[in-house]
C-alpha positions as CSV (number, residue, x, y, z in Angstrom):
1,X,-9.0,60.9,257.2
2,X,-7.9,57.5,255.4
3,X,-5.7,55.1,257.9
4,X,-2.6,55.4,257.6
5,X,-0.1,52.2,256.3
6,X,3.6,51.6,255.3
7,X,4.9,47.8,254.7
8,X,8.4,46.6,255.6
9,X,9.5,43.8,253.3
10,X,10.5,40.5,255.0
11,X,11.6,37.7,252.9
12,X,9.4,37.8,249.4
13,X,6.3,39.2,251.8
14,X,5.0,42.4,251.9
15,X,3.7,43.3,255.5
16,X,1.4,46.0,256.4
17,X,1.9,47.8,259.1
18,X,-1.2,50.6,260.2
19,X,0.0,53.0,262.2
20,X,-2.1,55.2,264.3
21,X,-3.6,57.9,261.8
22,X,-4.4,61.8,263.4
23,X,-7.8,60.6,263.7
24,X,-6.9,57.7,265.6
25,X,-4.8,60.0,268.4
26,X,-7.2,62.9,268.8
27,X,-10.1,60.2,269.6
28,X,-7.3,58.1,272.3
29,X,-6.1,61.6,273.7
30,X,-9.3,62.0,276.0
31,X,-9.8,58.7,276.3
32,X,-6.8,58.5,277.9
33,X,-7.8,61.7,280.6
34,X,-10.5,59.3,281.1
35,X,-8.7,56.6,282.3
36,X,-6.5,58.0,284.3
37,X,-9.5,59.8,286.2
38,X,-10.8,56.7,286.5
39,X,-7.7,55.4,288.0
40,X,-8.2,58.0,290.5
41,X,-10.7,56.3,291.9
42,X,-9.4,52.8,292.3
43,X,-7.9,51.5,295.5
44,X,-4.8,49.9,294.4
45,X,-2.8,47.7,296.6
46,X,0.5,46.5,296.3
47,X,2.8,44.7,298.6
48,X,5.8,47.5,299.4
49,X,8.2,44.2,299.2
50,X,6.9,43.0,295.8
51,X,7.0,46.5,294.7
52,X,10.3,47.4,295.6
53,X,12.5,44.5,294.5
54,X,10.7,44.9,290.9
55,X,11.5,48.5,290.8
56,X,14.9,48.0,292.0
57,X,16.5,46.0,289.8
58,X,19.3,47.7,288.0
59,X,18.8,46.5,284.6
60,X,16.9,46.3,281.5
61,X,14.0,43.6,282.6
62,X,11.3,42.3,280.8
63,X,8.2,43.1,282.3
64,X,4.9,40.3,281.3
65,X,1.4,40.5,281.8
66,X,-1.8,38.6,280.5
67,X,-3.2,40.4,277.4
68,X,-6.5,41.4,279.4
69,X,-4.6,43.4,281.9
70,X,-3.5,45.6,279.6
71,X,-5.1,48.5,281.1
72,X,-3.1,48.7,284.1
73,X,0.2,49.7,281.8
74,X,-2.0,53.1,282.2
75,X,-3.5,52.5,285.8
76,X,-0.4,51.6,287.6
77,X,2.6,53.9,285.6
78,X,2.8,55.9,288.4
79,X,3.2,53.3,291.0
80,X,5.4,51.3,289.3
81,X,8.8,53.5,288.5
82,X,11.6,52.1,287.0
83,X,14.8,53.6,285.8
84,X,14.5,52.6,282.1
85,X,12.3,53.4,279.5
86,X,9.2,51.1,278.3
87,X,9.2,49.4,275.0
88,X,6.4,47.5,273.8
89,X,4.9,45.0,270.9
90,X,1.4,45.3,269.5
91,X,-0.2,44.1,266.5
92,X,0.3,45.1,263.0
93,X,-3.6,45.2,262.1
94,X,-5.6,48.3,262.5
95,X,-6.5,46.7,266.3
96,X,-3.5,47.1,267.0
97,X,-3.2,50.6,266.2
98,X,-4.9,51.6,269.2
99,X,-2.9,49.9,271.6
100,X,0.0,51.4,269.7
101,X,-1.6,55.2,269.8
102,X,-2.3,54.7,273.5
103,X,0.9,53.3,274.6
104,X,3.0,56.1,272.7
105,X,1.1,58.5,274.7
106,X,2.3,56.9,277.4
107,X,6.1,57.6,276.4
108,X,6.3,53.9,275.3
109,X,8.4,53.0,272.4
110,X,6.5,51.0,270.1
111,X,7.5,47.8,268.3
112,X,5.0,46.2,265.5
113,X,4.6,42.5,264.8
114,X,2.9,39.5,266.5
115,X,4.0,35.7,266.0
116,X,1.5,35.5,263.4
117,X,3.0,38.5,261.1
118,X,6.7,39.7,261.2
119,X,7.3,37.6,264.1
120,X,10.9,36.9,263.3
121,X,11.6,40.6,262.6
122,X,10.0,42.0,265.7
123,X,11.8,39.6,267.7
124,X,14.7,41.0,266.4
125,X,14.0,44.3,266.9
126,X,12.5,44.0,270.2
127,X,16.2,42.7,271.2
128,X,17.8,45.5,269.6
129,X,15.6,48.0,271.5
130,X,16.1,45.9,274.5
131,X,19.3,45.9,274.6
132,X,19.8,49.6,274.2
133,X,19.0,49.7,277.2
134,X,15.0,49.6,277.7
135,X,12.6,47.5,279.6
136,X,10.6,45.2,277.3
137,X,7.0,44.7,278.1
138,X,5.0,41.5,276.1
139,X,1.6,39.8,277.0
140,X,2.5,36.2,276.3
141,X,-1.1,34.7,275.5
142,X,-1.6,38.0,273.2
143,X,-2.8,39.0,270.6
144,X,-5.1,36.3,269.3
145,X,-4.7,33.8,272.4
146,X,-6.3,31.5,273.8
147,X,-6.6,33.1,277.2
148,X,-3.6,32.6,279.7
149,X,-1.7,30.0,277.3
150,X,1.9,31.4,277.6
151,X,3.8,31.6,274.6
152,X,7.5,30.5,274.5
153,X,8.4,34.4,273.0
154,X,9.4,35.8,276.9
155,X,11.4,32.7,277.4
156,X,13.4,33.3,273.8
157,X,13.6,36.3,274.4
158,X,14.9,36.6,278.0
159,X,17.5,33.7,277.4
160,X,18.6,35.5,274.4
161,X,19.2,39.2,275.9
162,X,20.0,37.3,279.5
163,X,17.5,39.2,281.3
164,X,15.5,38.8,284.4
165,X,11.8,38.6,284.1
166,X,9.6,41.0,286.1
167,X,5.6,39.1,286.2
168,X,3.1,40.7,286.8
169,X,-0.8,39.8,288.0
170,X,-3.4,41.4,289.2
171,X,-6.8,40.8,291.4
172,X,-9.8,42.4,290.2
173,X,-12.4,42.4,292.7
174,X,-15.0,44.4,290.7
175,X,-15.4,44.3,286.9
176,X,-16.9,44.4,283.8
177,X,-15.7,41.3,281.6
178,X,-15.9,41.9,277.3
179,X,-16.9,39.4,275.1
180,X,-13.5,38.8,273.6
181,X,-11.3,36.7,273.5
182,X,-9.4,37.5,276.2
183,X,-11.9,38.3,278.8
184,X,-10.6,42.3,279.1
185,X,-10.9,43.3,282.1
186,X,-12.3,46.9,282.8
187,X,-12.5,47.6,286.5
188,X,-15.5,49.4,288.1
189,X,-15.0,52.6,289.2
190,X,-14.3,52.5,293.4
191,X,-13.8,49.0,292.9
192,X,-10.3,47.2,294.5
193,X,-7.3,45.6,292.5
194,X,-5.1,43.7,294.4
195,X,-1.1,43.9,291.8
196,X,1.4,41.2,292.1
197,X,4.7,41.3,291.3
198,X,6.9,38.5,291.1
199,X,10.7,38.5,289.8
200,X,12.8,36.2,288.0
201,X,16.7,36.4,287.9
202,X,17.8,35.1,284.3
203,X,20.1,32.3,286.2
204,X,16.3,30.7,287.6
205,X,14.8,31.2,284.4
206,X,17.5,28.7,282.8
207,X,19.2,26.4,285.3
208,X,19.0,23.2,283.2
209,X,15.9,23.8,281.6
210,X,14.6,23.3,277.9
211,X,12.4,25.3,276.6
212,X,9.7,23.5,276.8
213,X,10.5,23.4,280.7
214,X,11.0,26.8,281.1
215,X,7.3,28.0,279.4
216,X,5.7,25.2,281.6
217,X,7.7,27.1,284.4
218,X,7.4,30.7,283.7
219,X,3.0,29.5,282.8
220,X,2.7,27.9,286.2
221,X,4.6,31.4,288.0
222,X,2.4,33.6,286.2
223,X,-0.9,31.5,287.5
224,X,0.2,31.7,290.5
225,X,-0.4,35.7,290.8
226,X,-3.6,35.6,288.6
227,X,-6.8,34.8,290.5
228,X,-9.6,34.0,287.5
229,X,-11.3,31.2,287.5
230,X,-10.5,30.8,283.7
231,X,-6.9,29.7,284.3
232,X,-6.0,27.0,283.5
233,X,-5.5,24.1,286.0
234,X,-1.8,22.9,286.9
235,X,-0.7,20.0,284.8
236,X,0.1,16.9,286.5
């Protein structure tokens, strides 16, 4: 079965967007069972504090992570309840159809673009979907990288919706690493994972800061609940 593709015209450019074909779906159906046996066997700890002021917050958040953590969107969903539904961003390529098939298995709704292609229109329509009234989930230092460099896309994107940020880190004690880019991380089966949440009101985010200010900000936050020795080092 041939992949399947549609374009949406933006300016005088015709993008493609590959959307996950049947073929792609019936091969991420079982792989998802998988995982989520998998999970079974993890020992996941969270700090009931952390957990329960992220979960509590009584609006539309958004919710970021580094790109190689991406597997705990489907670890974690059941520990981590919140009162809105999930949207997310992946890539227009034919990569990022199978982020796309996985997440909409996971009830996600699915927005495509990157800041290298459609960026301006999925900015736009990630607001619009925000602002209806879902969570907003983005890994800033996605989907080409480098590794843990935050984008300024969260900070745009919070200031313009006024949202609060909900980050979120992680501690794997016992893991495979894959050559790419981003270092994924695929946890060992029994192993330990130590998730962080931290929480960011919108009026923190901005008080008085550029935007330059605030990614330096919202970079150093996010390093501070991610324990690899590839972050970076604070800048002085």
């Amino acid at each position: 079965m041939t992949e399947q593709t549609y374009t949406r015209r933006y300016g005088d450019t015709d993008v493609p967007i590959f959307r996950p074909s049947l073929r792609r779906r019936l091969i991420v159906f079982p792989g998802l069972i998988l995982i989520k046996l998998w999970a079974l066997t993890l020992r996941i700890r969270i700090d009931p504090q952390e957990l329960k002021k992220a979960t509590s917050i009584k609006e539309p958040a958004i919710i970021i992570f580094w790109h190689n953590h991406i597997l705990l969107a489907a670890i974690a969903k059941k520990k981590f309840k919140r009162p809105f539904r999930m949207s997310a961003i992946t890539s227009t390529s034919r990569d990022g159809a199978w982020p796309a098939a996985v997440f909409q298995m996971l009830g996600t709704t699915i927005i495509r673009g990157s800041s290298h292609r459609r960026g301006i229109r999925a900015a736009r329509e990630m607001l619009a979907v925000h602002k209806s009234g879902e969570d907003l989930c983005l890994t800033p230092d996605g989907s080409r990288g480098p590794i843990y460099h935050l984008r300024p896309g969260a900070v745009f994107l919070s200031k313009q919706a006024q949202s609060p940020l909900i980050l979120v880190g992680a501690t794997f004690h016992r893991a495979w690493r894959l050559n790419s880019w981003d270092r994924f991380y695929l946890p060992k089966p029994f192993s330990r994972i130590d998730i962080r949440f931290h929480h960011i009101s919108k009026e923190k985010l901005q008080e008085g800061r550029t935007e330059v200010e605030s990614c330096a900000f919202l970079q150093s936050e996010m390093n501070k609940i991610t324990e690899d020795p590839l972050v970076p080092p604070p800048q002085m």
